[in-house]
C-alpha positions as CSV (number, residue, x, y, z in Angstrom):
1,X,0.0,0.0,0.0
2,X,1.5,3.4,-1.0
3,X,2.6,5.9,1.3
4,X,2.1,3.6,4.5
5,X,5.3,3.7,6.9
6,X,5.7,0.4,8.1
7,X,9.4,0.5,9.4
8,X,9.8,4.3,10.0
9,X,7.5,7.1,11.8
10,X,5.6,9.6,10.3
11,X,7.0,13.6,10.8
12,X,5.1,15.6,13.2
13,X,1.4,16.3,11.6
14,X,0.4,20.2,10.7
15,X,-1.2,20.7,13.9
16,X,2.2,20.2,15.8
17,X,3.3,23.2,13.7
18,X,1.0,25.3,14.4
19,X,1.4,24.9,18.4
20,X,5.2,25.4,17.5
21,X,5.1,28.2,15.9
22,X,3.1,30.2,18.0
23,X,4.6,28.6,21.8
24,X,6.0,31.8,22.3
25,X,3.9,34.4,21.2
26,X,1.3,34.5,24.2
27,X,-1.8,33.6,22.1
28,X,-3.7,30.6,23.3
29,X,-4.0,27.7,20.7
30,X,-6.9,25.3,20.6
31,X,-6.9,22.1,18.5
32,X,-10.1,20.7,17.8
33,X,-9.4,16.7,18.3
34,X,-10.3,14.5,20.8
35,X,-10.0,14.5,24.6
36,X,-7.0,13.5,25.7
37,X,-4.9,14.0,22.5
38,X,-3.3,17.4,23.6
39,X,-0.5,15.2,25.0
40,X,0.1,14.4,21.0
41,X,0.7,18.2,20.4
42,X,1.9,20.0,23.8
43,X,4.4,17.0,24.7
44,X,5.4,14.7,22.6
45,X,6.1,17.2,19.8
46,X,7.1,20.1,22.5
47,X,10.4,19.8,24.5
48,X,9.3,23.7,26.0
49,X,6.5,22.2,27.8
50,X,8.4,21.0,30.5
51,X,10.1,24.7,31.4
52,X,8.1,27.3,29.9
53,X,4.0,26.9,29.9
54,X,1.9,28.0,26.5
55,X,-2.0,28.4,26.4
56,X,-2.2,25.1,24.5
57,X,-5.8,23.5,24.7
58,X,-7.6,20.7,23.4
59,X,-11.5,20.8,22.3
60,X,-12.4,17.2,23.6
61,X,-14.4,16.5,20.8
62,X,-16.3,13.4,21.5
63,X,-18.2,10.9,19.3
64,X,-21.5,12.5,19.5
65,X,-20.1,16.1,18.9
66,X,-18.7,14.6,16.1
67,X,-22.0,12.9,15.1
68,X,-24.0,15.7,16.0
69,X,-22.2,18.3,14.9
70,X,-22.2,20.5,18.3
71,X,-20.2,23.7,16.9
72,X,-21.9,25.7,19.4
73,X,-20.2,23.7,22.8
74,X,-16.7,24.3,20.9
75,X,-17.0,27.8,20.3
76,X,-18.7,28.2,23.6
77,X,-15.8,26.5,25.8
78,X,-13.2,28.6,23.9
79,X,-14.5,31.8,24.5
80,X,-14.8,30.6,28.5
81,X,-11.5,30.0,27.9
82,X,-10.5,33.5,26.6
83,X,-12.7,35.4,29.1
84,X,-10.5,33.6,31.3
85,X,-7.0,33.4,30.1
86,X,-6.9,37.3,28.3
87,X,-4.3,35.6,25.3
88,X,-3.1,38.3,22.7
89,X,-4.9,36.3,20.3
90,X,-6.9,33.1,19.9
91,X,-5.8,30.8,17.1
92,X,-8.0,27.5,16.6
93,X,-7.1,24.8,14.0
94,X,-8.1,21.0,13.3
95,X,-7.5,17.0,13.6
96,X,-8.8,14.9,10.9
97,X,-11.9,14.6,12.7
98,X,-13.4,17.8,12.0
99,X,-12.3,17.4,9.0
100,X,-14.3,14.7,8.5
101,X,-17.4,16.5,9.7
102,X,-16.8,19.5,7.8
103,X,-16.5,22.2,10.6
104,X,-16.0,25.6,9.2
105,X,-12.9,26.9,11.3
106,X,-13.3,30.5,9.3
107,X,-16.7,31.0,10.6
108,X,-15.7,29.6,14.2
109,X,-13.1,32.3,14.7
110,X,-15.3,34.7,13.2
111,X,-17.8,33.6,15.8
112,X,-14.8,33.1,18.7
113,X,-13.7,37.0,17.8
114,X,-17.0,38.7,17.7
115,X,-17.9,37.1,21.2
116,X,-14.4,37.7,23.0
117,X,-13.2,41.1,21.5
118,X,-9.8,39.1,21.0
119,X,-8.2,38.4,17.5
120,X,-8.9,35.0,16.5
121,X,-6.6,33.4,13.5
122,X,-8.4,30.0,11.5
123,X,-5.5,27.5,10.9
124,X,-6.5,25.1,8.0
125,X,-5.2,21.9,9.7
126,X,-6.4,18.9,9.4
127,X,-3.9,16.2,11.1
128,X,-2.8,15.0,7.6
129,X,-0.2,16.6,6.6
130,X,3.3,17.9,8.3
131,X,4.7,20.3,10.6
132,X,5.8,22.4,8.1
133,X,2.8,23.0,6.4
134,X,1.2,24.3,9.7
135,X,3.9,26.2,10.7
136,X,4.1,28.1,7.8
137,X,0.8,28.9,7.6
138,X,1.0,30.0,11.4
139,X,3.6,32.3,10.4
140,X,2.3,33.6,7.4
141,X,-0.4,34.6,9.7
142,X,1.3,36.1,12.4
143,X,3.4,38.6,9.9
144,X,-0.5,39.1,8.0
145,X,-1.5,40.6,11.1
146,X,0.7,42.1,13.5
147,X,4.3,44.0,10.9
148,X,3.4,47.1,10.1
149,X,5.5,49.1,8.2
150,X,8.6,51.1,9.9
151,X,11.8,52.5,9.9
152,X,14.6,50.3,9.4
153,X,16.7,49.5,12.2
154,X,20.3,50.4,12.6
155,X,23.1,48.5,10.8
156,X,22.0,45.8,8.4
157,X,18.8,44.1,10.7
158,X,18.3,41.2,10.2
159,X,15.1,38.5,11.0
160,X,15.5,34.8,11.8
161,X,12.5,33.1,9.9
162,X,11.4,29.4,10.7
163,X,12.9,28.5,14.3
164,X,10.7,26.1,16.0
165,X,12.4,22.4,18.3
166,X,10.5,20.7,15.6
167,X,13.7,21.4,13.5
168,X,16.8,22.5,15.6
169,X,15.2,21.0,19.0
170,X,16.5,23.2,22.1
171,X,20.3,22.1,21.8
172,X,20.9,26.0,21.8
173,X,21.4,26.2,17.6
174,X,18.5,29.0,17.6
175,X,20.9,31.4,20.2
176,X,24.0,29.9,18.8
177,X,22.6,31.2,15.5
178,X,21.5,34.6,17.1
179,X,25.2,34.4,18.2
180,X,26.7,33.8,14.8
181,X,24.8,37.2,13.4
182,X,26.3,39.2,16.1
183,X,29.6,38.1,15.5
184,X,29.3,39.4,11.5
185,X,28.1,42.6,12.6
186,X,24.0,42.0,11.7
187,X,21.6,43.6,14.2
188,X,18.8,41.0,15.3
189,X,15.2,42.3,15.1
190,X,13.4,39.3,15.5
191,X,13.2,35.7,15.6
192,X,10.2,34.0,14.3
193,X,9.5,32.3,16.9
194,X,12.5,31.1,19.5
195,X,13.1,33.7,21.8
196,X,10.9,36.6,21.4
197,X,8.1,37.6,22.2
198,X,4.9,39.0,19.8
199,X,6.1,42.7,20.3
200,X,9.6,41.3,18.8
201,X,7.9,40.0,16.4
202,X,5.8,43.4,14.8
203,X,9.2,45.1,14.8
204,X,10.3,42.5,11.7
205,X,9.5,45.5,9.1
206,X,12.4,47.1,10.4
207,X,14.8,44.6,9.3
208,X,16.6,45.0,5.9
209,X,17.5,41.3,4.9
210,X,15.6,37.6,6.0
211,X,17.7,34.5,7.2
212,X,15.0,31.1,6.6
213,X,16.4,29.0,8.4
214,X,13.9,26.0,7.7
215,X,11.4,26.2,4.8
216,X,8.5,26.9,7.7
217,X,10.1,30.5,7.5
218,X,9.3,30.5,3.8
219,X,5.9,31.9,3.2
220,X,6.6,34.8,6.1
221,X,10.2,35.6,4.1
222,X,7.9,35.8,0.5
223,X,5.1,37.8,2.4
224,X,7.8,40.4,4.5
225,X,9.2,40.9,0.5
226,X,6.0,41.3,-1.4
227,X,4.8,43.9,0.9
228,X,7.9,45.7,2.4
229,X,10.3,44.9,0.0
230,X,12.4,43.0,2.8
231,X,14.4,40.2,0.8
232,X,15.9,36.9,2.1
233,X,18.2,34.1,2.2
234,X,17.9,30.4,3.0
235,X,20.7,28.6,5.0
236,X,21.7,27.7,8.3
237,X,25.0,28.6,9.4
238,X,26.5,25.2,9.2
239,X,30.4,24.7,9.5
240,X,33.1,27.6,8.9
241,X,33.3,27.6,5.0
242,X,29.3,27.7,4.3
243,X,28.5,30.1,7.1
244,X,31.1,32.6,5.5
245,X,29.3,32.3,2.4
246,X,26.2,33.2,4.3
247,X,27.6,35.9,5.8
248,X,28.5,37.1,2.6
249,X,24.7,36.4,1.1
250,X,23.4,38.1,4.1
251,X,25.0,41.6,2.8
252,X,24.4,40.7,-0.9
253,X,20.8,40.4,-0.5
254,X,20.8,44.1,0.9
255,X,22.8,45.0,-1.8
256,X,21.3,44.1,-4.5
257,X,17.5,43.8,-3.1
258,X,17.8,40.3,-4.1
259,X,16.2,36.8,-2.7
260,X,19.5,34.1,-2.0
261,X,19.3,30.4,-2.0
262,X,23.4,30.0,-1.2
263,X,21.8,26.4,0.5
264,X,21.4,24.8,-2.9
265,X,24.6,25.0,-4.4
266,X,27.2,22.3,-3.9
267,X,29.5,20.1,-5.4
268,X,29.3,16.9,-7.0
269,X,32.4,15.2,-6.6
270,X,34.1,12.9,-3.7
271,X,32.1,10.5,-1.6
272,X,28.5,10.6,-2.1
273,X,26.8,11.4,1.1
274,X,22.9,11.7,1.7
275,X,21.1,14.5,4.1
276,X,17.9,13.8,4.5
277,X,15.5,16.2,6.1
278,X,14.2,19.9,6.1
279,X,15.2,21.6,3.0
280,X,17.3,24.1,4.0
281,X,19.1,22.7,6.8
282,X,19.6,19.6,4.9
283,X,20.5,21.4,1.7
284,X,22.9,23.6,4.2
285,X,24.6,20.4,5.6
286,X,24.9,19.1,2.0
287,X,26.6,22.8,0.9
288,X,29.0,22.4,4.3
289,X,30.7,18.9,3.1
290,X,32.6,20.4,0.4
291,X,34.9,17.9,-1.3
292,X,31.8,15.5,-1.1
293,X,28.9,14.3,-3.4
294,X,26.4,15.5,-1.3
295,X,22.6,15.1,-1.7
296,X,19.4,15.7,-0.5
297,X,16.9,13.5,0.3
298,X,13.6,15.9,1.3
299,X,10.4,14.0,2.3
300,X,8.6,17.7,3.2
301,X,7.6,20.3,1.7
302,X,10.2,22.9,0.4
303,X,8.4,25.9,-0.7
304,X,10.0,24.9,-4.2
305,X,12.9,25.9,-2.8
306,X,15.2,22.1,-4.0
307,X,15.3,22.2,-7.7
308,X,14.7,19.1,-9.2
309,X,17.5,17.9,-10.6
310,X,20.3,15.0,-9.7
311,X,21.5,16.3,-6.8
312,X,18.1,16.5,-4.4
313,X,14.6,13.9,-4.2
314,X,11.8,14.7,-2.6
315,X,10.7,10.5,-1.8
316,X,8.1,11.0,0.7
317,X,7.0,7.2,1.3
318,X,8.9,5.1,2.8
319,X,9.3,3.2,-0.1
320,X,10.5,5.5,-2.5
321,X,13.2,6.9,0.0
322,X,14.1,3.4,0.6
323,X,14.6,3.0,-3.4
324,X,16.1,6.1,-4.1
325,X,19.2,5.1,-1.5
326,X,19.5,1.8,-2.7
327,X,19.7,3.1,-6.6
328,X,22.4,5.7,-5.3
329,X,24.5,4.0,-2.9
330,X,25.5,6.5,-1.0
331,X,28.6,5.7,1.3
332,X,27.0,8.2,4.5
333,X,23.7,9.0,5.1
334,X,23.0,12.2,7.6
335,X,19.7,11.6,8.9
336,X,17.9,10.8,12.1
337,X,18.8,6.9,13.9
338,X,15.6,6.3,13.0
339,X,16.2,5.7,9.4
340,X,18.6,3.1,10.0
341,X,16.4,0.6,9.5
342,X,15.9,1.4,5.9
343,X,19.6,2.3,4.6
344,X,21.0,0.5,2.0
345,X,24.1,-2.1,3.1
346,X,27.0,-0.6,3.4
347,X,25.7,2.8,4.0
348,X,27.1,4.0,7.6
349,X,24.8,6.3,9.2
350,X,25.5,9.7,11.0
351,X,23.4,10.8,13.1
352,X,21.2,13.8,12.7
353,X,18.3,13.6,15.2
354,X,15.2,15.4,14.2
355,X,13.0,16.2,16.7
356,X,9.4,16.5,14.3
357,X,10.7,12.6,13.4
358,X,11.4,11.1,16.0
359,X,10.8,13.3,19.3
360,X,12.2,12.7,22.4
361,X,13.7,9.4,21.6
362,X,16.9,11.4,20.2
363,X,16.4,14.5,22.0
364,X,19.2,14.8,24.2
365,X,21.9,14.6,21.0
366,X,20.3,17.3,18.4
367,X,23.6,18.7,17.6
368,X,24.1,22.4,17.7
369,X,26.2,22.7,14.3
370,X,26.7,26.4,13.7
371,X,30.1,27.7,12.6
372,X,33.0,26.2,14.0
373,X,31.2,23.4,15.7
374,X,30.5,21.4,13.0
375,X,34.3,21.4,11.9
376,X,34.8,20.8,15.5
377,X,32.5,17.3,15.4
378,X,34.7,15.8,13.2
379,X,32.5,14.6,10.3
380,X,34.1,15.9,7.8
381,X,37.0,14.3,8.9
382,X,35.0,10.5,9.4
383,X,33.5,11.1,5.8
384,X,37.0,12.0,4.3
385,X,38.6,8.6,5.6
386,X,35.5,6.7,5.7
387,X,35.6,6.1,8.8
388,X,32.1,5.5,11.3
389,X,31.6,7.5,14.8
């Protein structure tokens, strides 16, 4: 049966992105699912929920309000909610149940807004797809409604588009990143969403240049550009050579008011090496091992960011990522332990924990590979003479 994972988990559903994106922001999020499934969302797709609490809810839908069709008890408990909690804004979005049923999230929050007084932001979830989809339409939304237009900030400012744990976990990549910036002389105005709070966030106009940093940051990067001409570029600062390059993008960009994608250029000879995983830190990771034929494997969305051509696939099932490494035969595959189970013989795995794969199994060794610290791991070096960890 197509597109059923029989060896290998699923990635974090579109509803995980949503509550990922917007952890931060001081808005509560309800998911219309079932009762206990909050766990799903807050938890096991959340590493923050243990230190920092979030206005995360759950509907409880139950058979008959599924049967039934009970609209009224949903919208009534979250504006209870709202009365109670005052969030900066209400965002609701949806499980494959009310999708099922048909529920109208559009006119809900229409409903949820006139009846609170507070903003209230339809997600079109549905439990089906993955984290990155919700995320970016979580952002998207965010920059919709609260940047305004102002005057640039000192220096070249500079927004950080796409953090969520889902992608760099909370090894401390995000402020290691933050860190990077400062050391090249950009000024930080924001960080969607890792960080900073919603008032952080409304500042972004004042930036001059974008860094994406995973392709959930892409549809806020093409929105901040289409309406305040802000433009951006996709990478994560991953080992010395590639985050000088960058650097170097970063001010290019300003220059020349034009959109950089310095994460999908890389070289084609040496030994071949898969990344598999979000498009722009995988294609970053890829651009990092120079003197390697590096590749992509991406089995989520990209934004059309990968082109297609030899050097990336974007095999979502199972089985087609299985049989694209086993027509390749790649000597090193990046990717999280959890693909191990499906790697061609031969093929030594390094290990690339992502958290929106396989959550907390792995979470205590996401890497934090900005800069120097990935030269300083030493897999370049094991690739080079073949060796394994």
């Amino acid at each position: 049966m197509k597109n059923v994972s029989r060896i290998i988990p699923c990635y974090a559903a579109d509803t995980a992105g949503v509550c990922s994106a917007l952890y931060e922001l001081g808005g509560m999020t309800v998911v219309h699912d079932a009762s206990g499934c909050n766990s799903t969302y807050a938890t096991h797709d959340e590493p923050r929920w243990v230190d920092m609490q979030s206005m995360i809810y759950i509907s409880a839908l139950t058979e008959l309000d599924a049967i039934m069709g009970d609209d009224e008890k949903f919208i009534a408990d979250v504006t209870a909610a709202a009365h109670d909690q005052q969030p900066a804004f209400i965002t609701i979005c949806g499980s494959p149940m009310p999708m099922m049923t048909g529920f109208d999230f559009d006119a809900a929050a229409a409903e949820i807004e006139a009846r609170t007084g507070i903003r209230t932001l339809a997600m079109h979830t549905n439990g089906t797809r993955s984290y990155v989809e919700g995320a970016s339409e979580a952002f998207g939304a965010i920059v919709r409604e609260y940047v305004k237009d102002q005057p640039k900030a000192d220096g070249i400012g500079v927004n950080i588009l796409g953090a969520t744990p889902l992608d760099f976990g909370i090894s401390g990549a995000v402020e290691s990143i933050r860190q990077w910036l400062a050391d090249c002389g950009f000024t930080m105005v924001s960080c969607f969403a890792m960080g900073d709070s919603l008032t952080d966030i409304a500042r972004a106009a004042a930036a001059r240049v974008n860094l994406v940093i995973s392709a959930s940051g892409l549809a806020a990067a093409q929105y901040l550009k289409e309406t305040f001409g802000i433009p951006y570029v996709c990478g994560v600062p991953v080992g010395t050579f590639f985050s000088g390059i960058l650097a170097n993008a970063l001010r290019l960009a300003v220059q020349k008011d034009a959109d950089l994608k310095p994460c999908i250029h890389r070289g084609f000879r040496g030994r071949k090496v898969a990344v598999i995983g979000d498009a722009v830190y995988a294609g970053s990771l890829a651009t990092a091992l120079i003197s390697c034929d590096a590749r992509v494997i991406c089995p989520l969305p990209d934004g059309g960011l990968l082109p297609e051509d030899t050097f990336n696939s974007h095999a979502a099932a199972e089985e087609d990522i299985e049989a694209v490494l086993a027509a390749w035969q790649p000597e090193f595959v990046l990717a999280d332990p959890l693909y191990q189970a499906i790697l061609p013989a031969g093929a030594k795995l390094i290990p690339f924990p992502h958290y929106a794969f396989s959550g907390r199994c792995f979470d205590k060794t996401i890497p934090d590979w900005t800069a120097a610290k990935f030269d300083a791991c030493g897999i370049k070096k094991q690739i080079m003479n073949g060796e394994t960890l």
